[in-house]
C-alpha positions, 0 to 999 in steps of 0.5 A: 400558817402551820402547813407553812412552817411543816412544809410545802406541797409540790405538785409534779404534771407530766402530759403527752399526746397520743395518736389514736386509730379510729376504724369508722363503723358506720362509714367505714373510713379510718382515721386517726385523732390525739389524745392528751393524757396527763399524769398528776404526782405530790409529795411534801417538802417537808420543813423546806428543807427536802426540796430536791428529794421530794420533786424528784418523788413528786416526778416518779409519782406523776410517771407512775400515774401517766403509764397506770392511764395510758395502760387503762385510756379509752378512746375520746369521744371524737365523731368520724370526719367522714360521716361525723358519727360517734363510734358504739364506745364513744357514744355514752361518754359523747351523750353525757359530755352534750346532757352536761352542756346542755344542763349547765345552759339551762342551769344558768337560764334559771339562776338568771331567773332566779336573780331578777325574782330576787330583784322583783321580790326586793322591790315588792318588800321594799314597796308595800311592807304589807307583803311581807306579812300577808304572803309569808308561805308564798314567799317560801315556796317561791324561794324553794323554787328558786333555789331548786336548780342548785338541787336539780343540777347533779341529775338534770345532765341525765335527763338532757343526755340525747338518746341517739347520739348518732341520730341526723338530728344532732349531725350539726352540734357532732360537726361542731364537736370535730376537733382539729387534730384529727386525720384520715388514714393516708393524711397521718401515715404521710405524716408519718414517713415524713419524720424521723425515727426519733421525732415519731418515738416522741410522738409517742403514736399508738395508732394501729388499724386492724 
């Protein structure tokens, strides 16, 4: 109620794409993917009566935030199209991307298990009331059990990460990770010739190979 009668928050976004040049280190094809960035900006509409002043803050704060990532954004975690590897920069973030999947799966395998333990120990109380009484220690240590993956769950993304990203066994889940804005060399130049000076200034393409 107070933030209400002070002011208003504004929130301004402001997103563009950006064309990447990938050289594959492991087969050598080069290709080209894009990259969405979004810059975030606020600023108080204070006592609603700074409306127009604060949105165009709000816009200049989002810009600001836009070119300071754009001068500083590394590459996406994108696999070659060709042999479906990770370049050398990209594996680390692609590991912890795939221990993260991977833990939040077993993360909700546990809180399952955790919620029909409940139901179970409900129904056993509820049964026998003697139980209660005669297992009170096994009842804490089965509840701490349980309540364990909540504790786990920071950590179990590093411990699930694979070790060797680029190794034949994960080719599979890398196949499936290929997004579909990803084109070879010759496909994104052709592409390119296509437009017009202005609608490839929009574009906003930084793709350059060596």
């Amino acid at each position: 109620m107070i933030e209400h009668l002070i002011g208003s928050q504004i929130t301004h976004h402001k997103t563009v794409a950006r064309w990447r040049a990938v050289h594959c280190m492991i087969c050598g094809a080069d290709f080209a993917y894009e990259q969405t960035v979004q810059g975030s900006g606020g600023a108080l509409n204070l006592f609603h009566i700074t409306y127009h002043t604060s949105t165009k803050t709000a816009e200049n704060k989002a810009v600001r935030d836009l070119n300071k990532k754009l001068q500083c954004m590394d590459h996406s975690p994108i696999p070659c199209p060709s042999c479906a590897s990770y370049q050398p920069e990209m594996c680390k973030e692609a590991a912890s991307q795939i221990g993260t999947k991977r833990a939040m799966r077993v993360f909700c395998g546990l809180m399952l298990g955790m919620f029909v333990g409940q139901i179970l120990f409900m129904y056993l109380i509820l049964s026998n009331p003697e139980f209660l009484s005669k297992y009170t220690w096994s009842i804490f240590l089965g509840m701490f059990v349980m309540l364990s993956p909540i504790f786990l769950l920071p950590i179990l993304p590093r411990f699930l990460a694979p070790g060797d990203i680029n190794s034949h066994a994960y080719k599979t889940a890398r196949m499936a990770e290929k997004p579909g804005n990803i084109l070879y060399r010759n496909e994104f130049e052709n592409r390119l010739r296509r437009m017009s000076p202005e609608m490839r200034q929009e574009l906003g393409t930084t793709a350059r190979w060596s």
